[in-house]
C-alpha positions in Angstrom: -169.8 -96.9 -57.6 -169.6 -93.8 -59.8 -169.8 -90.5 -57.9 -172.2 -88.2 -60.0 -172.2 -84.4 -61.0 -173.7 -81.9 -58.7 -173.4 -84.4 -55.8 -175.9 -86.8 -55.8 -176.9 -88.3 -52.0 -176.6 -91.3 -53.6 -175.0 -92.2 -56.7 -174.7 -96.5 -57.7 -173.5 -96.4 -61.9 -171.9 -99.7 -63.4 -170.8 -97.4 -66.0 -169.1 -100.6 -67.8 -172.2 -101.9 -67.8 -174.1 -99.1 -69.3 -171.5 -98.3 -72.1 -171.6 -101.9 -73.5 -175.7 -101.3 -73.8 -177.3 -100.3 -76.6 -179.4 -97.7 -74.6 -182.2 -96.8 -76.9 -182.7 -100.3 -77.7 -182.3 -102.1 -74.6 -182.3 -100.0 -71.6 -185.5 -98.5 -70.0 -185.2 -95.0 -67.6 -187.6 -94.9 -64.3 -187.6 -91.7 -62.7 -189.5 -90.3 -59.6 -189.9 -86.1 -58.8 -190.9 -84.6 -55.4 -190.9 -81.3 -54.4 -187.6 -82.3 -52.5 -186.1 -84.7 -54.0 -185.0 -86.5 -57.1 -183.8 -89.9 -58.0 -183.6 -92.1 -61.4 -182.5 -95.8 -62.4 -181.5 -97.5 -65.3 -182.4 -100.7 -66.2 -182.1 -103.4 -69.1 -184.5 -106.8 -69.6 -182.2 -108.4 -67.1 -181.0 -106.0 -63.9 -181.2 -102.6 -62.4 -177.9 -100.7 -64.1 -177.9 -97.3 -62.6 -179.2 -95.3 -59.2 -178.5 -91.8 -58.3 -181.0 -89.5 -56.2 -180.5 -86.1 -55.3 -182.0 -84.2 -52.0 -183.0 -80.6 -53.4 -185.9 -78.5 -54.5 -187.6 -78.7 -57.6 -186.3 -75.5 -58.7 -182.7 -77.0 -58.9 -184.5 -79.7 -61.2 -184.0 -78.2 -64.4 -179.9 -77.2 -63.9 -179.6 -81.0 -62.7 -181.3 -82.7 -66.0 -179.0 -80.5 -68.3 -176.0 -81.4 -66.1 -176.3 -85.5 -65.9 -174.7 -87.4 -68.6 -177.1 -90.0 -67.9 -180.7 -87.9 -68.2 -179.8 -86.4 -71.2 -179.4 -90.2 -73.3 -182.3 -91.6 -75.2 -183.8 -94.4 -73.8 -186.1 -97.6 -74.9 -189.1 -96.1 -72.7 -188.8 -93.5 -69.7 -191.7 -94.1 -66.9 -192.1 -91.0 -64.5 -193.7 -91.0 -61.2 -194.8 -87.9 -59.3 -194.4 -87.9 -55.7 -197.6 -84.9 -55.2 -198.8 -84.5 -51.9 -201.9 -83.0 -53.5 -203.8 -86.1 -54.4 -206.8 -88.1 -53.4 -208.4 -91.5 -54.0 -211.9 -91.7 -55.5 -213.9 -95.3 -55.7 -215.0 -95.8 -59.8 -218.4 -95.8 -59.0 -218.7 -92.3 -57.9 -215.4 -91.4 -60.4 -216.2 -88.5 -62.9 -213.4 -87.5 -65.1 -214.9 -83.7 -65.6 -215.0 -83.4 -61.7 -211.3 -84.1 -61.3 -210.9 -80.5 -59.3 -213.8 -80.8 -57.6 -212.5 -83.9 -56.2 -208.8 -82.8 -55.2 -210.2 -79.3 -53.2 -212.3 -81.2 -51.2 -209.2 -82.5 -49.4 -206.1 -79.9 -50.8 -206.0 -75.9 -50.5 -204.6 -73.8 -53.8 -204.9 -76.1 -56.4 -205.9 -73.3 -58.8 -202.5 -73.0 -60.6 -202.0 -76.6 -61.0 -203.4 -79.0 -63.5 -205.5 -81.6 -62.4 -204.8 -85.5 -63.7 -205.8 -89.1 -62.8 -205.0 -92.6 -63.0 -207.1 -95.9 -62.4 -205.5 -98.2 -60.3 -207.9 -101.5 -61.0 -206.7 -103.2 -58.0 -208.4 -101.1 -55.6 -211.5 -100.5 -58.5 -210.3 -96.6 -58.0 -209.2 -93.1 -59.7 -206.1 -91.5 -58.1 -206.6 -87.7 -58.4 -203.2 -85.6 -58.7 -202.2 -82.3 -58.9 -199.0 -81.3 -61.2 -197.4 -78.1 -61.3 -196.3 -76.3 -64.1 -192.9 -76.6 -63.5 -193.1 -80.2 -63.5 -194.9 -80.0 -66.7 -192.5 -78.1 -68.1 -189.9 -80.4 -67.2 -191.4 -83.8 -68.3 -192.1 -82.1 -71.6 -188.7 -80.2 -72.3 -186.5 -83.6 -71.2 -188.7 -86.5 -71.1 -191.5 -85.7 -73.8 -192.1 -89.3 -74.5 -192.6 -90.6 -70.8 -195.3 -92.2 -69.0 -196.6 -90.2 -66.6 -198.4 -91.4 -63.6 -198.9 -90.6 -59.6 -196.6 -93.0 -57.1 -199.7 -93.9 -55.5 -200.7 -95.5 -58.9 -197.7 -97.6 -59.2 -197.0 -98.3 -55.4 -200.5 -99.5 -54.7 -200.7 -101.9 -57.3 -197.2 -103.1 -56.4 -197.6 -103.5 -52.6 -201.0 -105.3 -53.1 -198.9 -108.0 -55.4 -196.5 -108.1 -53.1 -198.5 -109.2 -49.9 -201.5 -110.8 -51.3 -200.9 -114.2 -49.8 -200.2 -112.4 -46.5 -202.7 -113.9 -43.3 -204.0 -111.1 -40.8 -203.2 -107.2 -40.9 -199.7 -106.1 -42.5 -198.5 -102.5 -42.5 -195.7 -101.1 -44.9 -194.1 -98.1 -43.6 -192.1 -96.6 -46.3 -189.8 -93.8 -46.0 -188.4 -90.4 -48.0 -187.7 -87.1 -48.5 -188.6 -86.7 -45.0 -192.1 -88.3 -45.9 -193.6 -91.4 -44.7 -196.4 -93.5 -46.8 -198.2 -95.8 -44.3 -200.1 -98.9 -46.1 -202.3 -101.1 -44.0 -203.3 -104.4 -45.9 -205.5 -107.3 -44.6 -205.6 -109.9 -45.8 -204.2 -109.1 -49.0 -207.5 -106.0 -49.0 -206.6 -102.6 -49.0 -207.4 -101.2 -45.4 -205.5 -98.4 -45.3 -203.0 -95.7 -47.4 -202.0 -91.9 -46.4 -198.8 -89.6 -46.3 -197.6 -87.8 -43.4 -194.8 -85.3 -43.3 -192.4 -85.7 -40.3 -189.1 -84.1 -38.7 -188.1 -86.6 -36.1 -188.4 -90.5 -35.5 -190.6 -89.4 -32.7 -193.2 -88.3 -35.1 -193.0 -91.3 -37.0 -193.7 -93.7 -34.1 -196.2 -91.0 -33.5 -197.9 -91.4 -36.5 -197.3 -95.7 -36.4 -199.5 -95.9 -33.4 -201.8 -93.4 -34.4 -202.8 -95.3 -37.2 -202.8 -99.1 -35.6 -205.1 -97.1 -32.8 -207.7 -95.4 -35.4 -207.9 -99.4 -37.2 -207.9 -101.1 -33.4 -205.2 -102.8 -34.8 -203.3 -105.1 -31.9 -199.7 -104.7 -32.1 -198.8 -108.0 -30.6 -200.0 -109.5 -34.2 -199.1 -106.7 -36.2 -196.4 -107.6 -38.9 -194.7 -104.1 -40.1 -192.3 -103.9 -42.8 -189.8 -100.9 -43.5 -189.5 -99.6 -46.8 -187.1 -96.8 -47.9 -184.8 -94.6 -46.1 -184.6 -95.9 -42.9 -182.1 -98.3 -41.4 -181.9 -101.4 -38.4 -179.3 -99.0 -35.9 -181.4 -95.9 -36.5 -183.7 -94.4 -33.8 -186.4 -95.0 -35.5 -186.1 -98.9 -36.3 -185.4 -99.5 -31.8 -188.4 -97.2 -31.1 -190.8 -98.9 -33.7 -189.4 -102.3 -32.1 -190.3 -101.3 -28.7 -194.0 -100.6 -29.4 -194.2 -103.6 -32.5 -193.4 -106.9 -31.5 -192.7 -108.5 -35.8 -190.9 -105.8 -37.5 -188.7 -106.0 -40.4 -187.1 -104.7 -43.7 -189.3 -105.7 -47.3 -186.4 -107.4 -49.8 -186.6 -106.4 -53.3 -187.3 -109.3 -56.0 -185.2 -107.3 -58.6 -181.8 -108.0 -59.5 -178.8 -105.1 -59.7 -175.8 -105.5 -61.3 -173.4 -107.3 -59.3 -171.1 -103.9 -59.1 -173.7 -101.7 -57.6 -175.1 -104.2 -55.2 -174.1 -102.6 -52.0 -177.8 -101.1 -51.8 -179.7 -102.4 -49.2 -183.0 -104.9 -50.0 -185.1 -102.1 -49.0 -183.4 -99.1 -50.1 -185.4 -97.0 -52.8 -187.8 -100.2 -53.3 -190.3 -97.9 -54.9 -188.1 -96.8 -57.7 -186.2 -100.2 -58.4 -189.8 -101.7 -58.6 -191.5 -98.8 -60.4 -191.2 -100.3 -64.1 -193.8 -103.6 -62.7 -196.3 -101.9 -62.7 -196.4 -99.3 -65.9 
């Protein structure tokens, strides 16, 4: 474990690894921006390489790029995921790509400085609706001009419907960061549910658990959950969601990581470590 600059919350580098790579040729760069936080792997054809993630406003972003040794090396391909709370989900039969705006202010407030993108995710026959700042434009153009660009809905989705598709009766993912919490219902292996909610305390998230399983008259006696993300089994969190959910547990990763950063735990930063599935 290598301890990156500007003081990364986490920071897992098999630097050996990485400097008998031919980077541009064989290694491939997944990134994923939020308004509070950062984080980035590297990868070859064979195992995850690098993690590092960084807790901090966007506006720190820039200063952090030019700093990391890592960020600044070309790479095979770079995929770049955008973590926007402004976002919606349209069904392709009503989808029209000149109404993009139209379509995020019916659900957001002051999207008129931001630029308005979407992505099909064909699993769910839909259009996920996005906003991007111009900060983050700036970014991804100045450092990563050769990216692919889409919104973590559009590569999560896709991902977690994979993932549980031979799954029997109703399954919710709960996954977890930057003080954000995606909750995914699936039935069946069918999309039931999806939505972001912001919270402070594990209160709020059991809050928000049981919220949800009461708006889908979900019975928690059959419920499976499965924690994704920042969360971990002697936290507050995991013993409340355990006293209200009888079959909870944590998702394991079907990636491989270099045997010298492998201290991460199965669910820890699944999104990011899977990101590069589904470009």
């Amino acid at each position: 474990m290598e301890t990156g600059a500007n003081k990364p919350y986490h920071s897992f580098i098999d630097v050996i690894a990485l400097k008998a790579q031919s980077l541009e040729k064989d290694c491939h760069l997944s990134i994923q921006i939020g308004l509070s936080g950062f984080s980035f792997c590297i990868r070859n054809n064979k195992e995850i390489l690098a993690l590092e993630s960084y807790n901090y406003s966007l506006s720190q972003l820039e200063e952090n790029i030019k700093k990391n040794k890592w960020l600044s090396k070309k790479y095979a391909s770079t995929n770049i995921t955008l973590r926007s709370k402004k976002y919606t989900i349209i069904p392709n039969l009503i989808y029209k790509n000149k109404d993009r705006k139209k379509y995020l202010e019916l659900n957001h407030v002051k999207t008129e400085q931001l630029d308005h993108l979407s992505d099909e995710v064909k699993p769910i026959e839909s259009h996920v609706i996005y906003a991007i700042s111009i900060a983050e434009q700036d970014i991804i153009t100045t450092f990563f001009p050769k990216s692919k660009v889409k919104h973590f809905s559009s590569i999560y989705l896709p991902n977690i419907l994979a993932k549980y598709k031979n799954n029997n009766g109703k399954t919710m993912i709960v996954n977890i960061d930057y003080m954000q919490m995606h909750i995914t219902v699936i039935d069946n292996s069918k999309l039931l549910f999806f939505n972001i909610f912001e919270f402070k305390t594990a209160l709020d998230c059991i809050y928000f658990i049981l919220f949800v399983c009461e708006q889908l008259e979900i019975n928690t006696e059959y419920l499976q959950l499965e924690f994704m993300g920042d969360v971990k089994k002697d936290s507050k969190l995991y013993d409340l969601t355990y006293k209200y959910i009888r079959h909870v547990k944590f998702a394991t990763r079907i990636v491989n990581l270099s045997p010298n950063i492998n201290s991460l735990l199965e669910h820890e930063y699944y999104t990011l470590l899977h990101q590069h599935l589904c470009e």
